[in-house]
C-alpha positions as CSV (number, residue, x, y, z in Angstrom):
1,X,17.8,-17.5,3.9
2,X,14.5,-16.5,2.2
3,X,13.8,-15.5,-0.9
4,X,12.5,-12.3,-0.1
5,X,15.8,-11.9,2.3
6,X,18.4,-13.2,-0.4
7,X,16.8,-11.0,-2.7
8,X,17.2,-7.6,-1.1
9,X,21.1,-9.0,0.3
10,X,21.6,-9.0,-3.2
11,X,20.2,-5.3,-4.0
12,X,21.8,-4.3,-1.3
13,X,25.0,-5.6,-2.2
14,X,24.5,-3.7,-6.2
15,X,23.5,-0.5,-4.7
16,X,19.9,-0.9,-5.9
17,X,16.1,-0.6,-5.2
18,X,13.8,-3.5,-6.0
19,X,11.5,-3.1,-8.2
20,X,7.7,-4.7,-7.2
21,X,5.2,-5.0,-9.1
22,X,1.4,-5.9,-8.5
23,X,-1.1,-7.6,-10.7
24,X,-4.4,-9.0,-9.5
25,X,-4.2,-12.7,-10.2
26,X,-6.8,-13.9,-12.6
27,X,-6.9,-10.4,-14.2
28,X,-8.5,-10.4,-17.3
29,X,-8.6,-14.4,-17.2
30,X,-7.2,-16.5,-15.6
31,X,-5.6,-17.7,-18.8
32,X,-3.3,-14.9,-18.7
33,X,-1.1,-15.0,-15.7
34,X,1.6,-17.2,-17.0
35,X,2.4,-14.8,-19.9
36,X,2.0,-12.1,-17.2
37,X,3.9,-13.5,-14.2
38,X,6.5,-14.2,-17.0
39,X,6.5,-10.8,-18.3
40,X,6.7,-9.4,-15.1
41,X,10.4,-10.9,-14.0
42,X,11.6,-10.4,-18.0
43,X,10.5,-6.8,-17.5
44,X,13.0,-6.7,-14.5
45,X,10.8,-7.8,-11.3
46,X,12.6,-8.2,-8.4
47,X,9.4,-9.3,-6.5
48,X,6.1,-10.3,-7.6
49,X,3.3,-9.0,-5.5
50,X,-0.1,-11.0,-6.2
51,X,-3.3,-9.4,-5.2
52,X,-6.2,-12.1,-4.4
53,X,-9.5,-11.1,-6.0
54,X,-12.1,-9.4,-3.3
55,X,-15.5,-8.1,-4.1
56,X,-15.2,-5.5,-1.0
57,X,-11.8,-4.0,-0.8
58,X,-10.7,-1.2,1.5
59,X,-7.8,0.7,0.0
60,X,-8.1,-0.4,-3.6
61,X,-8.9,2.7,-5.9
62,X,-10.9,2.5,-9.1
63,X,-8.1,0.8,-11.5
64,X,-7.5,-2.2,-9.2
65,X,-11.1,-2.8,-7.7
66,X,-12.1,-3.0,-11.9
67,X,-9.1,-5.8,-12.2
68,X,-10.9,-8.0,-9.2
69,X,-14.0,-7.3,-10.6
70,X,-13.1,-8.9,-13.7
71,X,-11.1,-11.9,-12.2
72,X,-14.4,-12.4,-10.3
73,X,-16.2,-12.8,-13.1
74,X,-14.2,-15.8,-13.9
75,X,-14.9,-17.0,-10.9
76,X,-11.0,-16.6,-9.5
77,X,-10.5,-17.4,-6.1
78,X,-7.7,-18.1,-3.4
79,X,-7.0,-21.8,-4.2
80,X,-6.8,-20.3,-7.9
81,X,-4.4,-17.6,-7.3
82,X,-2.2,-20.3,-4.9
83,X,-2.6,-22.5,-8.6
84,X,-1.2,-19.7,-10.2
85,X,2.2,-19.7,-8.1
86,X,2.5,-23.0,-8.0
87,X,3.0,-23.0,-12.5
88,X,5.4,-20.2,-11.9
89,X,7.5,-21.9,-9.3
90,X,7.7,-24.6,-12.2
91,X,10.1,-22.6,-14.4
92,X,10.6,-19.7,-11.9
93,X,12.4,-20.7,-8.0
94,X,14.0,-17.8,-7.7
95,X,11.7,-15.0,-8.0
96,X,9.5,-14.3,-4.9
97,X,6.1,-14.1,-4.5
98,X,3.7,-12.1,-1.6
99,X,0.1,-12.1,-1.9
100,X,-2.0,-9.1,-1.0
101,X,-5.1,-9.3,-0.2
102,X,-8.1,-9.4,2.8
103,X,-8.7,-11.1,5.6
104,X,-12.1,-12.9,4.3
105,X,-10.4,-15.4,2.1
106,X,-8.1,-16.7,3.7
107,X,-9.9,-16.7,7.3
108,X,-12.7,-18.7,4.9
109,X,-10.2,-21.7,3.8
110,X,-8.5,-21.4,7.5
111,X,-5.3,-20.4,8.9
112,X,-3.5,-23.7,8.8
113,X,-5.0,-25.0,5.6
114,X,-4.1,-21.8,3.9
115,X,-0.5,-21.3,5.7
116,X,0.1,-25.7,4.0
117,X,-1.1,-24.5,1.1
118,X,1.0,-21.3,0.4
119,X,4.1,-22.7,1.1
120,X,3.5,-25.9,-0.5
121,X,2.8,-23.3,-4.0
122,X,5.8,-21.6,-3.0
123,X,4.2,-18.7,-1.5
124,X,7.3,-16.1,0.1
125,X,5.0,-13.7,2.0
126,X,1.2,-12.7,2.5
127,X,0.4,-9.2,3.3
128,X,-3.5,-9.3,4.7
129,X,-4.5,-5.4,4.3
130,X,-7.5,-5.5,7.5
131,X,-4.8,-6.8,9.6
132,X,-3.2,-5.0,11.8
133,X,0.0,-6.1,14.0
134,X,-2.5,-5.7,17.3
135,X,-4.7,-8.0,16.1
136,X,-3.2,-10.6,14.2
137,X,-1.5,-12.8,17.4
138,X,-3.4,-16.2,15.7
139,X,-2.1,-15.0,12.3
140,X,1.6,-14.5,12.9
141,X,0.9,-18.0,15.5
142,X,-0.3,-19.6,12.2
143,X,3.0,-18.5,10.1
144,X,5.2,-18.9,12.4
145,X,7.8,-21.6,11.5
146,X,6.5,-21.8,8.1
147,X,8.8,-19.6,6.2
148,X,6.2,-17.3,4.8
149,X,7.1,-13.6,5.6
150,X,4.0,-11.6,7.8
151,X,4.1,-8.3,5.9
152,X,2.9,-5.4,7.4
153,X,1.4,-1.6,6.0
154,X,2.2,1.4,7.4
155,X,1.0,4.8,5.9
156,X,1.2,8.8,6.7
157,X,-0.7,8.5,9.6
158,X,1.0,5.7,11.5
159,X,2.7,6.9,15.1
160,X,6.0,5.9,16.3
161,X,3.8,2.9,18.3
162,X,2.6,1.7,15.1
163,X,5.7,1.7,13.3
164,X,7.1,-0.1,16.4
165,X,4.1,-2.5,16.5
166,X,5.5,-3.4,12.7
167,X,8.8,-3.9,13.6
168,X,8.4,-6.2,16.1
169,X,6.3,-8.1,14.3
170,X,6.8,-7.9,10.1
171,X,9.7,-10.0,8.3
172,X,10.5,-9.6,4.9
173,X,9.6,-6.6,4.7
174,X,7.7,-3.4,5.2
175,X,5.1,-2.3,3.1
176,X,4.5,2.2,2.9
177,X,1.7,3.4,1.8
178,X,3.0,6.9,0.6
179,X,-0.5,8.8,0.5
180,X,-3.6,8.9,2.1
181,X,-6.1,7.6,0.5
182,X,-6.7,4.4,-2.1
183,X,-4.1,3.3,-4.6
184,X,-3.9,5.1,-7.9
185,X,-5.5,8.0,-6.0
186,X,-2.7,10.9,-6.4
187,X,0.4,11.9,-7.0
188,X,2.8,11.8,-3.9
189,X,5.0,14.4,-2.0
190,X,8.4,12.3,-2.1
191,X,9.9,14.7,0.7
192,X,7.4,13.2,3.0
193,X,8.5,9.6,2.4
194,X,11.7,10.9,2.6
195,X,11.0,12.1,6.2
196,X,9.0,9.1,6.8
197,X,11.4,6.7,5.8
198,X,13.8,8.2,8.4
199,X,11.3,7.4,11.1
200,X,10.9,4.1,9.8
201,X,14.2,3.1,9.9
202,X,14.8,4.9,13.1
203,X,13.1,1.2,14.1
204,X,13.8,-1.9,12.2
205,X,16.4,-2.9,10.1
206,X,13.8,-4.6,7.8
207,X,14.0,-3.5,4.4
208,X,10.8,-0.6,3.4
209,X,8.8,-1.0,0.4
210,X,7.2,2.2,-0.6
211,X,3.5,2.3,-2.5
212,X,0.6,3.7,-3.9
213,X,0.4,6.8,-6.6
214,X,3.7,5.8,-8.5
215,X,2.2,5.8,-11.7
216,X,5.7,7.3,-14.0
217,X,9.8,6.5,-14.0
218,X,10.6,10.3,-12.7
219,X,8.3,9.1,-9.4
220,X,10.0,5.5,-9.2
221,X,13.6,7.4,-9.5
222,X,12.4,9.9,-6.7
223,X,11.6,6.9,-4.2
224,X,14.0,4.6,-5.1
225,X,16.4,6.9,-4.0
226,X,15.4,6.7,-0.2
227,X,13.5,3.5,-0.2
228,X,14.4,-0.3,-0.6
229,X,11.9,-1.4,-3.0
230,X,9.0,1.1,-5.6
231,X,5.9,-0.6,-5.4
232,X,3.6,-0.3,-8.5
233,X,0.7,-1.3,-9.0
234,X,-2.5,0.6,-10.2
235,X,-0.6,1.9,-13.7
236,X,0.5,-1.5,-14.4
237,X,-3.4,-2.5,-13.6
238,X,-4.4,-0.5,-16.5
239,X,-2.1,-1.6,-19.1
240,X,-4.1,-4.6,-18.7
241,X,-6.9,-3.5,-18.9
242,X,-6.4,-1.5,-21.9
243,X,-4.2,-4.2,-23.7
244,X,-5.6,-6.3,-26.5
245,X,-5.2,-10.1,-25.3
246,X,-2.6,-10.7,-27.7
247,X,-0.5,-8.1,-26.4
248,X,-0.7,-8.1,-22.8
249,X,2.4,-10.0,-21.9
250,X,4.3,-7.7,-24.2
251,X,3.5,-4.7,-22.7
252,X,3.5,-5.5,-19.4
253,X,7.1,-6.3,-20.0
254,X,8.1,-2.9,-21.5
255,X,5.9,-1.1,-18.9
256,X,8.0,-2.7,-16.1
257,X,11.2,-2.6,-18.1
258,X,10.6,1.4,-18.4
259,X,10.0,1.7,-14.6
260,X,12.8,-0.6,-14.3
261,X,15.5,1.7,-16.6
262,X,14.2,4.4,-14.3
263,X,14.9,3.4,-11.1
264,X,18.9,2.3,-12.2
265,X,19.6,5.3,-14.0
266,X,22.3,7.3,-12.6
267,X,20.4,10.4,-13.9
268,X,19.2,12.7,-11.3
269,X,15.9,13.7,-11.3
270,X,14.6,17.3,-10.1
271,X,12.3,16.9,-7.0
């Protein structure tokens, strides 16, 4: 079994939503994502999502476009982030790791040379934003036996053919984007992921990660309670961004830890 797979088994098992978080690797320098990374599981991570740095992005909003801009300026690229993972999964096998990112880099080092690399750092699964299931038959060919999990978006918009698309080809899990728009960009309407979450698992069995304007624990609570897995990513962004050097692991981990205490309280929260 996987790590991503063994890891929801277990939340599933404790009643519980997984907590993701997203960082852009490299972000502020590179010489940071250990204490980061690190912070990130303390602070009660159940997965680690990794965005790879990318000068053109499509749905990135303000804060996370500023975090690859600044990775960038160190010059941080995919073999980097795959160096990152590789240091974690030297005191960390259990926790998984997706990277996010665009098709550019990875289509630049090559499918198979990228697909060797990955799971040789211990990469868990790789969700390529500009690719959708229609088009990605050399993609999922290039995974396929590898153990890395194809993870796939869907969003408001997506038809009951594009959520069936995703089932038949996603594993791991499934990745919804809860607003239109970029991330950071609003706050959501959690009855419509309610609603869309029904549709979603009207069709695979796969576990749904919800994402995208979850910036507060009252927001988390909301979609934990129909989803597998919050995604947050943009607030977490910013508390790097805004954190002195010296304390960015620190509050990183209470950030998380915050969003985490939310999400397992047995408080209810008003809609």
């Amino acid at each position: 079994m996987s790590r991503i797979a063994a890891t929801f088994e277990k939340l599933r098992a404790q009643k519980r939503a997984a907590l993701i978080p997203f960082v852009t690797a490299g972000d502020p320098a590179p010489e940071h994502m250990p204490a980061i990374m690190k912070a990130l599981v303390a602070g009660g991570a159940d997965v680690i999502e990794l965005g790879v740095p990318f000068s053109d992005p499509m749905a990135d909003g303000p804060a996370i476009q500023r975090s690859s801009e600044r990775a960038l300026k160190h010059n941080v690229g995919l073999r980097d982030v795959l160096a990152f993972v590789a240091a974690f999964r030297k005191t960390n096998d259990s926790t998984p790791v997706v990277l996010m990112g665009y098709a550019n880099p990875v289509e630049r080092m090559g499918f198979a040379a990228f697909v060797t690399e990955a799971k040789k750092c211990g990469i868990d699964g790789v969700l390529i934003v500009d690719y959708p299931p229609e088009e990605s038959g050399p993609w999922l060919e290039a995974l396929a036996g590898s153990g890395i999990d194809p993870i796939f978006l869907l969003s408001p918009t997506s038809t009951d053919t594009s959520i069936e698309r995703v089932a038949k080809v996603a594993a791991g899990y499934v990745y919804y984007v809860s607003l239109k728009g970029v991330t950071g960009a609003a706050n959501i309407d959690t009855k419509d992921v309610e609603a869309m979450m029904k549709r979603i698992r009207s069709r695979t069995q796969l576990p749904v990660g919800v994402g995208f304007g979850i910036r507060d624990g009252a927001t988390a609570k909301r979609v934990a309670g129909c989803a597998d897995a919050v995604v947050i990513g943009s607030r977490i962004v910013q508390e790097i961004a805004e954190a002195p050097g010296a304390e960015i692991g620190a509050r990183v981990e209470k950030l998380v830890r915050e969003f985490r205490t939310a999400i397992d309280s047995k408080e209810s929260v008003a809609a």
